[in-house]
ZADO-1210 file (C-alpha; in nm, 4 decimals, padded with zeros to 6 digits):
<atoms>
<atom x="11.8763" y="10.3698" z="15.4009" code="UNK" pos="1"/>
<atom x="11.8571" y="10.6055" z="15.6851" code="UNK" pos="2"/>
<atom x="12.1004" y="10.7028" z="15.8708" code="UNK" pos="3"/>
<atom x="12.4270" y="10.4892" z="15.7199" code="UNK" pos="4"/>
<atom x="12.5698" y="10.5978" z="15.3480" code="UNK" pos="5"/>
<atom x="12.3871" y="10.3741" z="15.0676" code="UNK" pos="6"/>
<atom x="12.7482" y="10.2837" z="14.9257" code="UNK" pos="7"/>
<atom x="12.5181" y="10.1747" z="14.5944" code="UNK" pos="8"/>
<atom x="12.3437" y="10.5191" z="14.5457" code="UNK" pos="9"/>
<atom x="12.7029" y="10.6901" z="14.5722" code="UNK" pos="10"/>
<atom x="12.8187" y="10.4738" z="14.2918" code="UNK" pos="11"/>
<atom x="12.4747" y="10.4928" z="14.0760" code="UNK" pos="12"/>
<atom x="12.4107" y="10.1220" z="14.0508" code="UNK" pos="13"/>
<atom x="12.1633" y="09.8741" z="14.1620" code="UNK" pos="14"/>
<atom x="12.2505" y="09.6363" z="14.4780" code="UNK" pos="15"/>
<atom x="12.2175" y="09.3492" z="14.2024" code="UNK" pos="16"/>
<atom x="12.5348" y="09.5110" z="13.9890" code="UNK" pos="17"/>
<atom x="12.7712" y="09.2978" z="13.8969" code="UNK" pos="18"/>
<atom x="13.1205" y="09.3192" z="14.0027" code="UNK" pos="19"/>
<atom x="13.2339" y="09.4966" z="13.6659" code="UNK" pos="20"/>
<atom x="12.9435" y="09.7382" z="13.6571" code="UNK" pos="21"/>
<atom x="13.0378" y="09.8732" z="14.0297" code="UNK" pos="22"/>
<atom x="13.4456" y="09.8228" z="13.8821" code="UNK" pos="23"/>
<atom x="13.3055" y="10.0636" z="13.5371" code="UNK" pos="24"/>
<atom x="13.1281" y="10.3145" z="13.7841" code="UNK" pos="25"/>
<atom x="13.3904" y="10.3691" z="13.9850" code="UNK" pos="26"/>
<atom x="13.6085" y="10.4579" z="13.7268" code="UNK" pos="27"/>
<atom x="13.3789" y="10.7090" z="13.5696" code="UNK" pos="28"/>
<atom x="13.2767" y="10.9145" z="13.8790" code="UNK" pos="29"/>
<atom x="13.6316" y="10.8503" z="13.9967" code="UNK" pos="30"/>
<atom x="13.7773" y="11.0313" z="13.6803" code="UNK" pos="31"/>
<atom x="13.4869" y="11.2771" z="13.7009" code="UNK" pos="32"/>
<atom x="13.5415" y="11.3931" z="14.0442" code="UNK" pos="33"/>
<atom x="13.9633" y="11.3544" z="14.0494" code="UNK" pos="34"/>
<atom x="14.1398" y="11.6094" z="14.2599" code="UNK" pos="35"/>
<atom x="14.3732" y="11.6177" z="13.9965" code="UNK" pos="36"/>
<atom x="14.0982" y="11.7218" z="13.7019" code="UNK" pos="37"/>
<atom x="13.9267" y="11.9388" z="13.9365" code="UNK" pos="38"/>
<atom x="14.2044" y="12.1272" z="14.1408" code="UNK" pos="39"/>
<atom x="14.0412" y="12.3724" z="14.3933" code="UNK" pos="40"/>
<atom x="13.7323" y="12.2191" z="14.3933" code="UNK" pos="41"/>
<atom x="13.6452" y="12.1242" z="14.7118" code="UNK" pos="42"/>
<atom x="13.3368" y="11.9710" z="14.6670" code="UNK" pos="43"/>
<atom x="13.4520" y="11.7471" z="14.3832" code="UNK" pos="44"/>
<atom x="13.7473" y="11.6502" z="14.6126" code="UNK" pos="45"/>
<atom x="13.4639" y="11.5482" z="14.9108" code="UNK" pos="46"/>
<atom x="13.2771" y="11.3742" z="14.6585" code="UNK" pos="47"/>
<atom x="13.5818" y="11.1789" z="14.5003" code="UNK" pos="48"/>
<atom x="13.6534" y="11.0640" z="14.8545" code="UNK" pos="49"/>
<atom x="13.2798" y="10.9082" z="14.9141" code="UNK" pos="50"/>
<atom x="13.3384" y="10.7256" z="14.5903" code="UNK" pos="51"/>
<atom x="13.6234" y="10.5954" z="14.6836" code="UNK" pos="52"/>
<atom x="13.4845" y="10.4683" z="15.0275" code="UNK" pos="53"/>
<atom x="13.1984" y="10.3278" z="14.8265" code="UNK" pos="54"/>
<atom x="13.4554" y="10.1410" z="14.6011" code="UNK" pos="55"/>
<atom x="13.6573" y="10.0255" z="14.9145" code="UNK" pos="56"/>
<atom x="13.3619" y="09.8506" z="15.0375" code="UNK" pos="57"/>
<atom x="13.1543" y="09.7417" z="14.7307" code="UNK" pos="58"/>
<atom x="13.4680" y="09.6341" z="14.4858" code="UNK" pos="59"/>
<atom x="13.5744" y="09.4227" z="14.7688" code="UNK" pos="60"/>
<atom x="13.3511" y="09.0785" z="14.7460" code="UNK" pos="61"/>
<atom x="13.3746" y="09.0115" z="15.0551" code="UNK" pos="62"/>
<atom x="13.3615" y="09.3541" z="15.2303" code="UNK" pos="63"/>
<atom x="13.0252" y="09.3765" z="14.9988" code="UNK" pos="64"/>
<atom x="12.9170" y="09.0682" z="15.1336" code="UNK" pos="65"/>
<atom x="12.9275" y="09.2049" z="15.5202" code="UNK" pos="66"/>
<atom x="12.7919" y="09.5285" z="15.4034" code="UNK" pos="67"/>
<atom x="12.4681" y="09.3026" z="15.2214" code="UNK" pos="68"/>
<atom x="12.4173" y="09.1373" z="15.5248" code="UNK" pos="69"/>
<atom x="12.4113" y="09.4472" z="15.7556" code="UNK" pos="70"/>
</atoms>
């Protein structure tokens, strides 16, 4: 990828994961990066909010299927 975010790099899995593994890396980067464990931290916060975008996209089937296909 070039210029657009690589939704799949921000989450740490392969473009073949499976629903759950995106679901299970979401949750551990999510938790990782949480405003809420990380107060003050800006760059966590910026982080948490790319893998949440990433999430939006990829943990929807078919907002991942659009995104595939781009």
């Amino acid at each position: 990828m070039t210029a657009r975010r690589d939704h799949y790099a921000v989450l740490g899995v392969a473009q073949t994961a499976t629903a759950r593994q995106i679901k299970e890396a979401f949750r551990t980067l999510a938790r990782a990066h949480h405003p809420d464990t990380n107060a003050g931290d800006t760059a966590s916060e910026r982080e948490f909010k790319r893998v949440a975008r990433a999430y939006e996209v990829l943990g929807d089937a078919a907002k991942r299927r659009a995104y595939d296909e781009r």
